[in-house]
DOVOTI-408321 format. One line per 10 residues: their letters; for each residue x, y, z of C-alpha. Coordinates in steps of 0.001 Angstrom, whole numbers, always signed. Each point is the difference from the previous one (the first is absolute). Layout:
# residues N
A) X Y Z | ... $
//
This chain:
# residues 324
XXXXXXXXXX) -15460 +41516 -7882 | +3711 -1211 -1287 | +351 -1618 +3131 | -3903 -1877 -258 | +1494 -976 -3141 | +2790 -1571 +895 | -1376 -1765 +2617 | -2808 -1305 -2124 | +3312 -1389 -2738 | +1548 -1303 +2576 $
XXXXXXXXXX) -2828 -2275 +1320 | -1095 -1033 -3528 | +3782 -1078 -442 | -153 -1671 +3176 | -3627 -1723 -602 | +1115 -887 -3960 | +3426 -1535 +1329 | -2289 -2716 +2892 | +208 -3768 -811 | -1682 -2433 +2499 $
XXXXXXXXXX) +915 -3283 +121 | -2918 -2444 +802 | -479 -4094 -47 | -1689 -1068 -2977 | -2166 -2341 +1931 | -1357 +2137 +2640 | +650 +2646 -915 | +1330 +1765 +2902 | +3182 +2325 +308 | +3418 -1610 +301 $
XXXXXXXXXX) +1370 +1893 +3080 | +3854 +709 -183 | +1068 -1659 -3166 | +3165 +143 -1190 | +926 +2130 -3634 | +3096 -673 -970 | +1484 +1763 -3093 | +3068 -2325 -840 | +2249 +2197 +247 | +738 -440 +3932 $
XXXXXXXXXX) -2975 +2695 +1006 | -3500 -202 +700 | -2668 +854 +1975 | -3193 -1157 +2029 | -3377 +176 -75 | -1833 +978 +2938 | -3001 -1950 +2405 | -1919 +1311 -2906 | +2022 -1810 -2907 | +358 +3697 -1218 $
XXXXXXXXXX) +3335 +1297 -1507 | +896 +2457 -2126 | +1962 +218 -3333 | +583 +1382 -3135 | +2337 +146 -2762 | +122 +3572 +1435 | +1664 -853 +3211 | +1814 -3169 -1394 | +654 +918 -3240 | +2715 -3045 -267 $
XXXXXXXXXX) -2689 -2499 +655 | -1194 -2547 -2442 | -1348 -2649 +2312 | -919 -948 +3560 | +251 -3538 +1832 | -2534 -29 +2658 | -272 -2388 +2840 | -1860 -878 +3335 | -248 -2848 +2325 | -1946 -2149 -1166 $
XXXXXXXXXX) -634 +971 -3908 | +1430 -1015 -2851 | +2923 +2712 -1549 | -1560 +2476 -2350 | +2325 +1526 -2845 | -1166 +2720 -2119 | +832 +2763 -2219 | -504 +3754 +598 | -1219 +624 -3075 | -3537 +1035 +373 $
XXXXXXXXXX) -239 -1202 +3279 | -3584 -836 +1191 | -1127 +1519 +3388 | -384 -3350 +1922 | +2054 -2644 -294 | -1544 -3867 +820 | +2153 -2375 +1832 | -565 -3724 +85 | +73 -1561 +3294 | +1798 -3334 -57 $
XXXXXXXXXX) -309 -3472 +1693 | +952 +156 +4028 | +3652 -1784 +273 | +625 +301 +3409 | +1645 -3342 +1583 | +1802 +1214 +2891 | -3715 +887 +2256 | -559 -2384 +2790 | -3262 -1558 +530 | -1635 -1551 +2513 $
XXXXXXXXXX) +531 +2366 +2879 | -2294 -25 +2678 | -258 +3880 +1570 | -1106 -1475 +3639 | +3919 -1469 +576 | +2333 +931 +2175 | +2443 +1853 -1154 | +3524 +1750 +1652 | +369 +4216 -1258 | +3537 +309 -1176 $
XXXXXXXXXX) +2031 +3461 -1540 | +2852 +333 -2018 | +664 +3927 +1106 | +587 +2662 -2961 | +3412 +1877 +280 | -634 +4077 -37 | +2410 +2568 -698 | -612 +3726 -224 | +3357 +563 -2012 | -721 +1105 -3146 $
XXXXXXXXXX) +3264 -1450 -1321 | -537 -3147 +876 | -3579 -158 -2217 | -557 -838 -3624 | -1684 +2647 -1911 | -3672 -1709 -927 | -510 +514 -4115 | -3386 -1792 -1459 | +2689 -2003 -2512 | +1061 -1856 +2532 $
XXXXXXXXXX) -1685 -2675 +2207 | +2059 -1331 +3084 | -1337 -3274 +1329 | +1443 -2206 +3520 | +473 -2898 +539 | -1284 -2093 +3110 | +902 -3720 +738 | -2324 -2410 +1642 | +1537 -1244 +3159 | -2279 -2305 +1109 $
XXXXXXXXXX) -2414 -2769 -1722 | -3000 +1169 +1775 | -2397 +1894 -1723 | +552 +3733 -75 | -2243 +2544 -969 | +1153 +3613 -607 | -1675 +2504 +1725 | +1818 +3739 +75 | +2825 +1405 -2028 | +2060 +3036 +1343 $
XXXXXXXXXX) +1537 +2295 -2552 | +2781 +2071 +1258 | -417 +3651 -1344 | +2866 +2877 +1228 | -1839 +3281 +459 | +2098 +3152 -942 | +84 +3291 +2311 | -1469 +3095 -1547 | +3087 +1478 +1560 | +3609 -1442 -486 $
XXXXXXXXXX) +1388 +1101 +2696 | -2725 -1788 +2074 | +2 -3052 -1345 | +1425 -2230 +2840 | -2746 +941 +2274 | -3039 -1941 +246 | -2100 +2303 +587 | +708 +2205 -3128 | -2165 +825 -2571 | -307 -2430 -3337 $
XXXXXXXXXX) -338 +859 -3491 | -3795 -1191 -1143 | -634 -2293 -2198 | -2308 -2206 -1553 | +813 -2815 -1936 | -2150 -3247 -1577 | +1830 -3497 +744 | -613 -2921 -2093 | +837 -3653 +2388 | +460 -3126 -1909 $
XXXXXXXXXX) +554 -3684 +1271 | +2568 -2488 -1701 | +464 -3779 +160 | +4080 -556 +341 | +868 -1628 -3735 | +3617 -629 -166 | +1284 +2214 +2786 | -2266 +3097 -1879 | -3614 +1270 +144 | -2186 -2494 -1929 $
XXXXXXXXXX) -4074 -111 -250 | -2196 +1971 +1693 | -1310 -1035 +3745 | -3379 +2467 -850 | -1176 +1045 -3022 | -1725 +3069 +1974 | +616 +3661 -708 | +2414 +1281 +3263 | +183 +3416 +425 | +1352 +2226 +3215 $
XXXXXXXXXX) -297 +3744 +156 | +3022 +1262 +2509 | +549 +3525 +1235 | +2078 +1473 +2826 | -2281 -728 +2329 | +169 -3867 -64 | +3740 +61 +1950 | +3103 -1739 -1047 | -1922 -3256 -921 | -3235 -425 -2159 $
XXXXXXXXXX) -1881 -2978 +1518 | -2335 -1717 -2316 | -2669 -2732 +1009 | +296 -2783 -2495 | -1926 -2852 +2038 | -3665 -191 -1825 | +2316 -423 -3257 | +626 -3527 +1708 | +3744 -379 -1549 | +1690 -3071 +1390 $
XXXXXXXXXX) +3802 -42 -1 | +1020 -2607 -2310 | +2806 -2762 +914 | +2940 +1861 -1708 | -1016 +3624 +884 | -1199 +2850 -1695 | +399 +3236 -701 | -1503 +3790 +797 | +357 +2570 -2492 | -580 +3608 -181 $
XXXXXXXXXX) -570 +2321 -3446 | -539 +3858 +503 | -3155 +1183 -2038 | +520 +3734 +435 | -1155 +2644 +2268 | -3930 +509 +790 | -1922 +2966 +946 | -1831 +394 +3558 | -3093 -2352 -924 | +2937 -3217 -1083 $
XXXXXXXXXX) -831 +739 -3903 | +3000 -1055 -1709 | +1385 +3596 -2299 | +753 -390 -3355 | +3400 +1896 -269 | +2425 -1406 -2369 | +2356 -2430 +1933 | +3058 +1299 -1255 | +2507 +2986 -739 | +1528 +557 -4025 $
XXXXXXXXXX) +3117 +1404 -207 | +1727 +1129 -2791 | +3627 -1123 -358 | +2471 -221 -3240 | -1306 -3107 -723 | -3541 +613 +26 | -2931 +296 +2851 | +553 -2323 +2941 | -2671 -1208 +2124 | +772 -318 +3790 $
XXXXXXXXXX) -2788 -1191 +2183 | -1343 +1803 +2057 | +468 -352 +4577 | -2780 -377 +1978 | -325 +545 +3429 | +75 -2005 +3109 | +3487 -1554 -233 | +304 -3581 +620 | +3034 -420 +2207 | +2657 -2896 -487 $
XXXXXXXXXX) +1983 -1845 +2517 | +2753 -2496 +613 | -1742 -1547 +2675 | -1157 -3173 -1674 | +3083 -2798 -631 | -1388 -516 -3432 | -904 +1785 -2876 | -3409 -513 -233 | -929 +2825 -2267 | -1039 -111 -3926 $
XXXXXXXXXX) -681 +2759 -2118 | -1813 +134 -3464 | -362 +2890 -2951 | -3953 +285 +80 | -385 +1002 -3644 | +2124 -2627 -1823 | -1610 -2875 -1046 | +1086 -3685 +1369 | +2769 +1758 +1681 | +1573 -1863 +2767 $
XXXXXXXXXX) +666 +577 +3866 | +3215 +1428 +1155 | +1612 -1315 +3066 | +863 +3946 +1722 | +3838 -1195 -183 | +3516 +1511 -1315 | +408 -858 -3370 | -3809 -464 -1389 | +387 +3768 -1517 | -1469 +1925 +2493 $
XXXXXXXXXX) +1815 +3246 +1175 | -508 +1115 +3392 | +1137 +984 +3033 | -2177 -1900 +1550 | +2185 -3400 -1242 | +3705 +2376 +1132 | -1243 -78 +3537 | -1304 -4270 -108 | -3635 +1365 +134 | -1062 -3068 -1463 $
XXXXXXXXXX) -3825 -490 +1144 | -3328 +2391 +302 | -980 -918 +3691 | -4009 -1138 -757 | -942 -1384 +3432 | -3313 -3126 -268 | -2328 -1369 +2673 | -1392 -3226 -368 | -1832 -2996 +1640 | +1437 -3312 +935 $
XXXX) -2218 -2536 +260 | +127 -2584 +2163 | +356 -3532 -970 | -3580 -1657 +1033 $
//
């Protein structure tokens, strides 16, 4: 009975603590929008537009900045918070698409190959704070169309002492990606190529690369490049439902709680095999803040930088089409 009883608390806690976020117009659920807190943590909802909070869990809390591709910002208090939450959707402002392309030309298949690395010090630690995004000049004037993206992802042996061999076991996972798409503004991620929702679910079993099919998302490069970016969402269970656990760990120190985010598995492994620095990386949670060149002296610390790890290795396929 005690044990019926706290099961049936726990789920009315659970089912009390649900906002969904929706769009006022249709509707329909907001899948994977950001809730930022403003104080540098947050959370997401899931393909549902279902999270979960309370002033129980985030007792600190007095407001939450929401945002999604392509909705207007919502800011609210948590004070009497209703159970759905309407966003606006706002006015399409993509420039950089090409038009005008004709599916029946020729075209030439070219790769830019992804750079894998099973050493687990040579990988930054994935945290859903931070977003990493890569950039990719266009070479050519011809019209390119992006078709795959590679994402390295180093796979850790369930025994250390194994862990050079390929054929060892790996530690399971299973872990929701968010991909986004960035005109090149200034040298930095700018608008959004897509406003479409982007989501990967890796586990061990996809290898030490995730390839994902972008083509029917018909994303042209544009004449000064753009950039890939990747955002952790959390871990999933077996069916790819995103789980609501609490993103990161409070510890108590002498000056108070601190919050450190939490790691996620796969590891996304770095590499010094690119000439430039190509790689950008951006605190989810704070609002307006800006990209980060991954370079000494922009206030990162790690080890990554000690060893001149400078760039996460994405690798892209595209089309090249040819002149008519």
């Amino acid at each position: 009975m005690h044990k019926v009883l706290f099961f049936l608390l726990l789920f009315s806690q659970i089912c009390s603590s649900q906002i969904t976020v929706k769009d006022s117009v249709t509707q329909y659920p907001v899948s994977y929008a950001t809730i930022s807190f403003g104080n540098g943590n947050g959370i997401f909802a899931d393909d549902e537009g279902v999270f979960y909070f309370t002033k129980k869990i985030y007792p600190d809390i007095d407001s939450l900045f929401i945002s999604a591709l392509g909705f207007k910002d919502l800011n609210i208090s948590t004070e009497n918070l209703p159970k759905t939450l309407l966003m606006m959707p706002q006015a399409d402002e993509l420039d950089e698409v090409v038009v005008g392309i004709k599916r029946n030309r020729k075209f030439k298949e070219e790769e830019i190959e992804p750079h894998l690395d099973d050493d687990y010090y040579n990988c930054w630690l994935p945290t859903i704070e931070s977003e990493i995004a890569v950039y990719f000049p266009k070479q050519v004037s011809k019209d390119q169309k992006l078709t795959t993206v590679s994402f390295p992802i180093a796979l850790e042996s369930k025994d250390w002492e194994k862990r050079n061999r390929r054929n060892s076991d790996k530690k399971p996972f299973s872990t929701l990606f968010k991909v986004k798409f960035y005109g090149n503004k200034n040298g930095k991620p700018g608008k959004v190529l897509t406003y479409k929702t982007i989501v990967f679910r890796a586990t061990e079993k996809d290898g030490d690369a995730y390839k994902l099919n972008v083509e029917d998302y018909d994303i042209y490069i544009p004449p000064n490049g753009f950039f890939v970016s990747l955002q952790v969402l959390g871990y999933t269970n077996k069916a790819g439902k995103l789980l609501p656990n609490k993103k990161y760990k409070e510890i108590k120190s002498k000056n108070g709680v601190v919050k450190i985010p939490t790691n996620f598995r796969p590891l996304l492994p770095f590499t010094d095999e690119v000439e430039s620095k190509n790689t950008f990386i951006k605190r989810v949670f704070i609002h307006e803040n800006d990209w980060l060149k991954f370079d000494k002296g922009n206030g990162f610390r790690s080890s990554l930088l000690d060893k001149d790890l400078f760039n996460y290795g994405i690798g892209i396929e595209f089309k090249t089409y040819k002149d008519d």
